[in-house]
C-alpha positions as CSV (number, residue, x, y, z in Angstrom):
1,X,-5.4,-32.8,21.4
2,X,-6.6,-29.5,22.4
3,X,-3.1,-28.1,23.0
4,X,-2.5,-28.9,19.7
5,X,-5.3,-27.3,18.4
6,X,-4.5,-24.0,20.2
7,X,-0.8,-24.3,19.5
8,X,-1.7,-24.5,16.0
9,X,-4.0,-21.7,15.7
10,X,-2.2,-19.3,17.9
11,X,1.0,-19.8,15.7
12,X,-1.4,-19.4,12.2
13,X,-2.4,-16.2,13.9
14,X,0.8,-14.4,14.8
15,X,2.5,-16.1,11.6
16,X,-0.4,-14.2,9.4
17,X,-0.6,-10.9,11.3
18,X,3.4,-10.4,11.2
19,X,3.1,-11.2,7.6
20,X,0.6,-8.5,7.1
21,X,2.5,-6.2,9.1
22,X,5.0,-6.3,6.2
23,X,2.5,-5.1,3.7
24,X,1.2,-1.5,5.4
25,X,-2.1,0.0,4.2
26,X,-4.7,-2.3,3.8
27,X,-10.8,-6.9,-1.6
28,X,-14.6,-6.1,-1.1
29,X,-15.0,-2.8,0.8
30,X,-18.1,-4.0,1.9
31,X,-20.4,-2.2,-1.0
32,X,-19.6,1.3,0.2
33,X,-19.7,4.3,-1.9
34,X,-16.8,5.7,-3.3
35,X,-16.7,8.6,-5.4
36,X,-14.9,8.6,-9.1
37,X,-11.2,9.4,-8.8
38,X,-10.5,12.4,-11.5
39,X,-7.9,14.2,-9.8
40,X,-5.1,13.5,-11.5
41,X,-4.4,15.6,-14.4
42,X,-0.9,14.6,-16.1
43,X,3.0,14.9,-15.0
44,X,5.5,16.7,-17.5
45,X,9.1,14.6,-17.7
46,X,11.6,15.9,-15.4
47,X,14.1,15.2,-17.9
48,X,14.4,16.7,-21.7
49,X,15.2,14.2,-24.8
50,X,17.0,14.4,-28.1
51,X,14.1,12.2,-29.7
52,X,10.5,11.5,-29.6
53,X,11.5,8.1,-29.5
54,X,13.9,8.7,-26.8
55,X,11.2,10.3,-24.6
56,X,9.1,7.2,-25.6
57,X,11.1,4.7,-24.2
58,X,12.0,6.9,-21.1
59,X,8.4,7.0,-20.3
60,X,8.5,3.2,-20.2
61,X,11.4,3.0,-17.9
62,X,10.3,5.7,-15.6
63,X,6.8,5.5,-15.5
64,X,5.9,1.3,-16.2
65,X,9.1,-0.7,-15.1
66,X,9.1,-1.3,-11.4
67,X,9.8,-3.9,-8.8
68,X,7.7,-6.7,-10.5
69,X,7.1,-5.4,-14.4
70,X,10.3,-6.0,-16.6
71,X,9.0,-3.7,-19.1
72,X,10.7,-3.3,-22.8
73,X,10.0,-0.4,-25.2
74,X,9.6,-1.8,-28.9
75,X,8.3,1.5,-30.8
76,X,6.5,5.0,-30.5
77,X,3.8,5.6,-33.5
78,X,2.6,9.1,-33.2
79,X,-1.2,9.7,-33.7
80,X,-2.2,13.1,-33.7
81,X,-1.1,16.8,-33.1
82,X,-3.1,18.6,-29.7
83,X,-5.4,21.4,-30.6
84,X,-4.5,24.4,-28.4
85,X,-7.9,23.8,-26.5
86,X,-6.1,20.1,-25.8
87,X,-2.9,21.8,-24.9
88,X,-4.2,24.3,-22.7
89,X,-6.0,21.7,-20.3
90,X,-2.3,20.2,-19.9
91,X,-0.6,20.7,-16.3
92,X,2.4,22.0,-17.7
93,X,4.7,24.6,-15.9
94,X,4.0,28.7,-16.8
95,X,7.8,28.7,-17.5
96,X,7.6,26.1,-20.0
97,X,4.5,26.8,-22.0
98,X,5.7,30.0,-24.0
99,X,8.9,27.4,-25.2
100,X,6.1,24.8,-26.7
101,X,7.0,24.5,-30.4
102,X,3.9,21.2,-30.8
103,X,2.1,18.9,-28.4
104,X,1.4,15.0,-30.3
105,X,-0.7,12.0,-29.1
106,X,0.8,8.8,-30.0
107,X,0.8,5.0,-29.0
108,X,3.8,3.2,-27.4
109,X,4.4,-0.6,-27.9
110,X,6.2,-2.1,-25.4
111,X,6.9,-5.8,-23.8
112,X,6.1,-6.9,-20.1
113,X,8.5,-9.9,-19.1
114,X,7.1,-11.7,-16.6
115,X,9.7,-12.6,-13.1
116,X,10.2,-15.8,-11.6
117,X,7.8,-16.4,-8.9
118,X,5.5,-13.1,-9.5
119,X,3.7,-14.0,-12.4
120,X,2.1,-17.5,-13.5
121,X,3.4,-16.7,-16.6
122,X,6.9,-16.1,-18.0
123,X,5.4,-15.4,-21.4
124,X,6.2,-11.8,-22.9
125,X,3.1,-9.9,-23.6
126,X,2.4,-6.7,-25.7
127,X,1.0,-4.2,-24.4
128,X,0.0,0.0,-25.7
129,X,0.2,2.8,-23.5
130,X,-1.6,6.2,-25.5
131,X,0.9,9.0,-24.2
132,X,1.8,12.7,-25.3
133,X,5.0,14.1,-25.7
134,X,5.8,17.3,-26.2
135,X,8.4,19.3,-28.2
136,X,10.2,22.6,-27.2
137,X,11.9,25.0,-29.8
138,X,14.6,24.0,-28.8
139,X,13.5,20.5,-30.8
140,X,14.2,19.0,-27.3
141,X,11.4,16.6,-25.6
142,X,9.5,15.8,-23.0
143,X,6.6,13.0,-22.0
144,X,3.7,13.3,-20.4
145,X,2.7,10.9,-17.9
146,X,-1.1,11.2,-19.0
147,X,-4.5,10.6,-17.0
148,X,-5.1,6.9,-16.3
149,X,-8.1,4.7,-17.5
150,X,-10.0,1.9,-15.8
151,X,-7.6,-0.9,-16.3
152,X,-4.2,0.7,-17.0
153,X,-0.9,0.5,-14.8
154,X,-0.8,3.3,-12.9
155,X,2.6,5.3,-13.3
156,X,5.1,6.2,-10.5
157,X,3.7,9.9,-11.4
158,X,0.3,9.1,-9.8
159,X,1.8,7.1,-7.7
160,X,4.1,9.6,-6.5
161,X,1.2,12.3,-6.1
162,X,-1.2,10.1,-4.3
163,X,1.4,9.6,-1.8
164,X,3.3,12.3,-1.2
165,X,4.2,12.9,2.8
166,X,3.0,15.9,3.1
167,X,-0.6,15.3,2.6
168,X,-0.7,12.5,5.4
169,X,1.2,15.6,8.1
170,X,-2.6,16.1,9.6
171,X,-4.6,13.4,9.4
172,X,-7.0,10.7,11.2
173,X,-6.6,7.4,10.6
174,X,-8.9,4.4,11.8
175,X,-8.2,0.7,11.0
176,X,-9.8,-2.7,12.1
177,X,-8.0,-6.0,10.9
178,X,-9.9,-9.3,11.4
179,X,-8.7,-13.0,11.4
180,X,-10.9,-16.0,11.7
181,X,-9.3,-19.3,11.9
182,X,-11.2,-22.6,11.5
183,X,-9.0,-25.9,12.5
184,X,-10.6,-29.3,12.1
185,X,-9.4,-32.9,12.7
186,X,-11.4,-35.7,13.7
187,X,-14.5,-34.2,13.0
188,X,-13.3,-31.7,16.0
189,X,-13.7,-27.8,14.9
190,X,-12.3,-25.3,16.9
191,X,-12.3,-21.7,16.1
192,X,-10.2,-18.2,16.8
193,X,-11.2,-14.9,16.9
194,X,-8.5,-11.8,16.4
195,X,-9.7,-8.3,15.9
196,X,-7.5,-5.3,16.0
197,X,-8.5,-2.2,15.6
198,X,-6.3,1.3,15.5
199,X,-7.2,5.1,15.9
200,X,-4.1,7.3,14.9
201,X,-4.6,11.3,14.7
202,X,-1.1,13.3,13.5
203,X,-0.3,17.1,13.1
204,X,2.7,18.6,13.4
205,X,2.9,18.9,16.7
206,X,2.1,15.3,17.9
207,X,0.6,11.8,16.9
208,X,-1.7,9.5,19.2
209,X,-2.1,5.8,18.7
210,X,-4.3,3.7,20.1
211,X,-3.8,0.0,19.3
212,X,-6.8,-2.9,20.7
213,X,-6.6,-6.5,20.3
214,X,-8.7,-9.0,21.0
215,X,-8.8,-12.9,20.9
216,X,-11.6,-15.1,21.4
217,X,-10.5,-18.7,21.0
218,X,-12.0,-21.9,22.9
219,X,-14.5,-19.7,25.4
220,X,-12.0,-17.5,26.4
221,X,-11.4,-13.6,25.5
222,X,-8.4,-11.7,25.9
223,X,-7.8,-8.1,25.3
224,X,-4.9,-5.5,25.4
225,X,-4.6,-1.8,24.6
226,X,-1.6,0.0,23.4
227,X,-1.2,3.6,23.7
228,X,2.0,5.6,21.6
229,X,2.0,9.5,22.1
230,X,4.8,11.4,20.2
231,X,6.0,14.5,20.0
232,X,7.8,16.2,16.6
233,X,10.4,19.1,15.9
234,X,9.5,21.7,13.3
235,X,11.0,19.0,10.4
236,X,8.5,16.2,11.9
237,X,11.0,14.2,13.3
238,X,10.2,12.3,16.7
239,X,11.7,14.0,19.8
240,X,10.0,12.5,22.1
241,X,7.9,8.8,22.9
242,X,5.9,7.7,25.5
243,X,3.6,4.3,25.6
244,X,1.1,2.6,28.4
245,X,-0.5,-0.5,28.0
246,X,-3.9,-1.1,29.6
247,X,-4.5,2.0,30.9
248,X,-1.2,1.8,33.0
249,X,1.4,4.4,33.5
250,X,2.8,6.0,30.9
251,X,6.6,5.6,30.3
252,X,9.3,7.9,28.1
253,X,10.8,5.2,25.1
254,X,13.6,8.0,25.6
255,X,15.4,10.4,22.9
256,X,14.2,9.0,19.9
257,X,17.4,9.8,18.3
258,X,19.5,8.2,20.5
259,X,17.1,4.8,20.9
260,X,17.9,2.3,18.2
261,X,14.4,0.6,18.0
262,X,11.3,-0.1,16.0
263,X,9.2,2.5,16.5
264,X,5.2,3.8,16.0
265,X,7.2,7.0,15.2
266,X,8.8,5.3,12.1
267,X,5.7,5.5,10.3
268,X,3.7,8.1,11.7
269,X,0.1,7.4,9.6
270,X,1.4,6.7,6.3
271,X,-1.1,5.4,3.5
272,X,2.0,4.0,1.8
273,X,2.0,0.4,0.8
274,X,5.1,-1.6,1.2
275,X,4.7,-1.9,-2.6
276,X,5.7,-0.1,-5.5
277,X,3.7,1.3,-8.7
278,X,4.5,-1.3,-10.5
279,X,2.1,-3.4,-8.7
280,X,-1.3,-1.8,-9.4
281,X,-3.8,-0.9,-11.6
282,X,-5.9,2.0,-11.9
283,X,-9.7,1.6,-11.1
284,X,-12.4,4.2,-11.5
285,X,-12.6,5.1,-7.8
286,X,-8.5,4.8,-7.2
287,X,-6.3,1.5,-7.8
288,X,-5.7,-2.1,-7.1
289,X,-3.0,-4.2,-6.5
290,X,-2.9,-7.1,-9.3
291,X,-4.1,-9.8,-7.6
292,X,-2.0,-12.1,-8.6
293,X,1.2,-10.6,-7.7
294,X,-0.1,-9.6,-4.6
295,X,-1.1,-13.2,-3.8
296,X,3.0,-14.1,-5.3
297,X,4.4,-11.1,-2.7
298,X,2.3,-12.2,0.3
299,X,3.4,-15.7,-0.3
300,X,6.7,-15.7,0.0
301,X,6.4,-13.3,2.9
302,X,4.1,-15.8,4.8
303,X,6.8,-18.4,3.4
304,X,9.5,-16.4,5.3
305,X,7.9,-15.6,8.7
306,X,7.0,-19.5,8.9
307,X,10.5,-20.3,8.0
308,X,11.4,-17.9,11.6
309,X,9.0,-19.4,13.5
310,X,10.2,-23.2,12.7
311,X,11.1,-23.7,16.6
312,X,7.5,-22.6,16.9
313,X,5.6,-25.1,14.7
314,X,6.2,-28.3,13.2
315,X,9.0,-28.2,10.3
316,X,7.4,-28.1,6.6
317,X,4.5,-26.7,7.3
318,X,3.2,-24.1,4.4
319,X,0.8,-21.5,5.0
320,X,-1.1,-21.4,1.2
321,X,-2.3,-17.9,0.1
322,X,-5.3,-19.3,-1.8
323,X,-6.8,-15.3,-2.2
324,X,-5.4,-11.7,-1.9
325,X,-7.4,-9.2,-2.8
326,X,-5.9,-5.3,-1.8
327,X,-7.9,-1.8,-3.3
328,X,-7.4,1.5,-2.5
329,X,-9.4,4.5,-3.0
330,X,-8.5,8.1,-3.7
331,X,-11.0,11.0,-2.8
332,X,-9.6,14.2,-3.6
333,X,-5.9,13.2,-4.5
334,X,-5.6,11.4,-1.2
335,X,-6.1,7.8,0.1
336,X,-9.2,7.7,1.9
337,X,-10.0,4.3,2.1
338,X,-7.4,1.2,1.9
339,X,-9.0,-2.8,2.0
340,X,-7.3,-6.1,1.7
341,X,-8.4,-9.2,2.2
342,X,-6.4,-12.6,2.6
343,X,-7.6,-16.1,2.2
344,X,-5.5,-18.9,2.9
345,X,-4.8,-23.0,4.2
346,X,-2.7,-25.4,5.3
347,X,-2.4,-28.9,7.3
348,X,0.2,-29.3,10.5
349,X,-0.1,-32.5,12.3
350,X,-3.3,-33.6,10.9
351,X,-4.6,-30.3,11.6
352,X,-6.7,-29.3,8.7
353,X,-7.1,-25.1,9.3
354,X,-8.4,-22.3,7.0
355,X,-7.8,-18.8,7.4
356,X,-9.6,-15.3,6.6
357,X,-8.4,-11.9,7.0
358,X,-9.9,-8.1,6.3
359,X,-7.8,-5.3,6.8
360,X,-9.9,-2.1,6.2
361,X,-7.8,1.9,6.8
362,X,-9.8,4.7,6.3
363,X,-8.4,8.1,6.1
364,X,-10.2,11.8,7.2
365,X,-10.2,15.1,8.8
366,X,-7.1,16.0,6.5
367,X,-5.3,19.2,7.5
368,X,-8.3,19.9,10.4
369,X,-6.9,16.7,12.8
370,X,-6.0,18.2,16.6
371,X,-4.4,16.0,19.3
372,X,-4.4,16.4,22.7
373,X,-2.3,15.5,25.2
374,X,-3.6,12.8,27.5
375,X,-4.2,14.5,31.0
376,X,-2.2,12.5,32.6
377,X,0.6,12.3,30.3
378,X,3.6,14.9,31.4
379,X,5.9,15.6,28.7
């Protein structure tokens, strides 16, 4: 029985951690303080239209529709003209100002159609976005992607500006993921233990990874330490790998060009979620991920790596995502802080197990991050 019991919670624990792998950056952040996130001032459309209408409905297909909101445009209703004190606070391009003919306020209606298997619902629901679009002399227009409130999707703008690549170029980046899993049967409990933690410093000269995981499970403890150094061109491509585990020797992964591999290089220390805009909400410190598609995403991940490891683990078994919580906050136009936790059950072999996961990323020491090379590390 208790190779059963350690079968079945060593496969719940690589089956959940290669599911989260999937998702990147990483719920209750534990009651710290987070300042208010104000940075974001507004985005002027790329593109010029014929019609305020037109501009309208652009804003909805650009800015709202995404992987997981269907969204509709129904009608634009304009409000109000911007005073020139309104205007002037707008982040609009020098070249463009002096061609301003007006600047209007108005309200768009539009539809949100929920997908198959994202939301619970498939009802259509109608929603109003407050946006401002402005008009040129030459009666051509443009939207503009506005601040966010508490509560309101966040555009692909934001989303866009929050993560653009060049901000995460210097950085230090420090994560701890955490599983517990609880496995009962027979009034028998038995317990795991996984803790992972990461410390990743970039510039553009290298990036350093340090990887440790440990597992406690039955009286026994077991830990590992990955080390990944890399070494960039002037364009921040990788030139150059090297790894040791455990403190061993280090060996060359070879020209990282010519090695066709996953690779810590792939990702340097990006803050980007494997999700798009569409996903989130704004908050007053940064945004969340709707909880209830994130708990519909993760699923059918989880559903997908258990189908992989079928020769692993008894056919039909279904890891449950019972709770999936995922909040990120933005200091200064940047992620500092990601958290997600995941909550989940399910039964193999009269196995009753529950699971609980906290994956917390915290971001600093932007454009002031140095790495050195290990001493004993010749490149």
């Amino acid at each position: 029985m208790k190779k059963r019991f350690i079968a079945t919670i060593l496969c719940a624990v690589m089956a959940v951690f290669t599911a989260l792998a999937f998702v990147g950056c990483g719920g209750n952040d534990g009651g710290e303080y987070h300042p208010k996130d104000t940075f974001y001032k507004g985005t002027v459309s790329e593109s010029s239209y014929e019609t305020t209408n037109a501009a309208a409905e652009a804003f909805i297909s650009e800015q709202i529709s995404g992987d997981v909101t269907d969204a509709t445009f129904v009608a634009y209703d304009k409000k109000s003209d911007l005073t020139e004190e309104e205007i002037a606070e707008l982040v609009i391009p020098e070249t463009e100002k002096e061609k301003i003919a007006s600047v209007e306020k108005g309200e768009i209606k539009y539809t949100i159609a929920a997908e198959s298997g994202v939301l619970a619902s498939a009802e259509e629901n109608v929603k109003l976005y407050v946006i401002i679009i402005i008009r040129y002399n030459d009666n051509t227009y443009k939207y503009y992607a506005p601040v966010l409130n508490t509560g309101d999707p966040i555009t692909k703008a934001y989303y866009d500006e929050v993560f653009a690549n060049e901000k995460y170029e210097n950085c230090t980046m420090k994560g701890v993921v955490g599983a517990d899993i609880t496995a009962k049967q027979s009034g028998i409990t038995m317990t795991a233990n996984m803790k992972i933690t990461t410390e990743g410093k970039i510039n553009d000269e290298y990036m350093y990874v340090k990887v440790t995981t440990s597992l406690n499970m039955l009286g026994m403890s077991n830990k590992s330490v990955v080390e990944n150094f890399v070494v960039w061109d002037e364009n921040m491509n990788a030139t150059k790998e090297f790894t040791r585990i455990d403190g061993g020797e280090w060996s060359s992964l070879g020209n990282y060009y010519d090695a066709a591999r996953s690779s810590v290089a792939d990702n340097k220390l990006s803050a980007m979620p494997a999700f798009d805009y569409s996903y989130f909400q704004k908050t007053s410190t940064g945004f969340k991920l709707n909880s209830e598609k994130f708990a519909a995403f993760l699923q059918g991940v989880m559903d997908e790596v258990m189908g992989d490891m079928s020769d692993m683990i008894s056919s039909g078994v279904k890891i449950n995502i019972t709770k999936a919580t995922y909040d990120c906050f933005v200091e200064d136009g940047k992620v500092s802080q990601t958290v997600m936790t995941v909550a989940g059950n399910y039964t193999v072999d009269g196995v009753n197990c529950t699971l609980n996961e906290k994956v917390t990323l915290k971001y600093s020491d932007f454009g002031t991050t140095t790495v050195t090379i290990p001493s004993d590390l010749v490149l």
